[in-house]
C-alpha positions as CSV (number, residue, x, y, z in Angstrom):
1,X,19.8,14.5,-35.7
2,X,19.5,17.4,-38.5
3,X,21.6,20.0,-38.8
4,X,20.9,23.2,-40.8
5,X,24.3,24.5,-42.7
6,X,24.0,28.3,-44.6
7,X,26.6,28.4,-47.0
8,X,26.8,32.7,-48.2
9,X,27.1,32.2,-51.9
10,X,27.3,36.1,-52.8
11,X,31.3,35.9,-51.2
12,X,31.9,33.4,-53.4
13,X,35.2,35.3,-55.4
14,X,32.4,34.5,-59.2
15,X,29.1,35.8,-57.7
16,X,29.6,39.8,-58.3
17,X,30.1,39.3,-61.5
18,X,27.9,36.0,-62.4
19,X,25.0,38.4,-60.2
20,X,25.3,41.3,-62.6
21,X,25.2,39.2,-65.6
22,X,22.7,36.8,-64.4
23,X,20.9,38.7,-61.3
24,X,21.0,37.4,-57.6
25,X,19.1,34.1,-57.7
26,X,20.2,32.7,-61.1
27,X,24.2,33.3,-59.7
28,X,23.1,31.9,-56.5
29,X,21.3,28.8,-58.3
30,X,24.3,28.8,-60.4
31,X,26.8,28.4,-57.6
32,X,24.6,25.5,-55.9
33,X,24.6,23.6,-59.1
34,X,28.6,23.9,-58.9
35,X,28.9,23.0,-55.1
36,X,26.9,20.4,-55.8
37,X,28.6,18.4,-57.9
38,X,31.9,18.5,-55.6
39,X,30.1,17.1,-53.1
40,X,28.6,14.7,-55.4
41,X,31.9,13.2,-56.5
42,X,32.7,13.0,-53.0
43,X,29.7,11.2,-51.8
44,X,28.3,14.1,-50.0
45,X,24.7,14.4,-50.5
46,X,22.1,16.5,-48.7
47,X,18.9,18.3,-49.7
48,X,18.3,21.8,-50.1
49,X,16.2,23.5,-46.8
50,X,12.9,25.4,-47.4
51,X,13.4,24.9,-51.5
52,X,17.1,26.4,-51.7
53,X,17.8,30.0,-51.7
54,X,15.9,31.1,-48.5
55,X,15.1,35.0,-47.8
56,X,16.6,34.7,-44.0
57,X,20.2,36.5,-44.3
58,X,19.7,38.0,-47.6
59,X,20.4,37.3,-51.1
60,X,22.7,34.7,-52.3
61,X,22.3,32.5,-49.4
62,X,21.7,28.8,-49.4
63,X,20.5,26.5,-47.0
64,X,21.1,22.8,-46.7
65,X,19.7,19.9,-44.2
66,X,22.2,17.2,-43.3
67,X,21.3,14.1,-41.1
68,X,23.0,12.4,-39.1
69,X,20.7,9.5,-38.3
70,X,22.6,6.3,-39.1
71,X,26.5,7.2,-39.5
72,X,29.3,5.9,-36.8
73,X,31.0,8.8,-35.0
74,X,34.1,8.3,-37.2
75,X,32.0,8.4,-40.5
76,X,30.3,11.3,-39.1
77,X,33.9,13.3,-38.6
78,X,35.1,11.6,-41.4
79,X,31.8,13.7,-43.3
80,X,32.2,16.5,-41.7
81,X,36.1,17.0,-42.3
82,X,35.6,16.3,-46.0
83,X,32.9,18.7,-45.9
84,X,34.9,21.4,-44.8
85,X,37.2,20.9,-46.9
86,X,35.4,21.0,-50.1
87,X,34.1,24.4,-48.9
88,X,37.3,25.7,-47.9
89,X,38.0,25.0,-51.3
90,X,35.3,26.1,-53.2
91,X,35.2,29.4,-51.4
92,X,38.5,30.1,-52.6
């Protein structure tokens, strides 16, 4: 099973400003590279959908694939809950 996530980088509290220094897709690039690597030292890894920063919804969107293929139902929620949580967090 895949499922598509779109994370909205422009309301990310840095993008205005990393935008109007950078323009949109470097400070959405930027962003990624951050989000990344908190998932990364959490063990979540997932691939970027249709090469990253995707036209659908506007600028500063991102979208991700995630599969679900081989995990338990508990690692699955377990995934998914520590997901959330690093976006809760990084949204901040």
């Amino acid at each position: 099973m895949f499922v598509f996530m779109c994370i909205h980088f422009a309301k990310h509290p840095d993008y205005p400003a990393l935008a109007a220094e950078l323009g949109h897709t470097p400070a959405t690039n930027n962003l990624q590279q951050r989000f990344w690597d908190i998932l990364a030292s959490k063990l979540i890894l997932f691939c970027p959908a249709a090469g990253g920063e995707h036209t659908i919804g506007g600028q500063g969107n991102a979208f991700y694939r995630m599969s679900f293929a081989q995990p338990t139902y508990e690692e699955i929620r377990g995934a998914v809950r520590t997901l959330r949580e690093c976006i809760q967090g990084f949204m901040a």
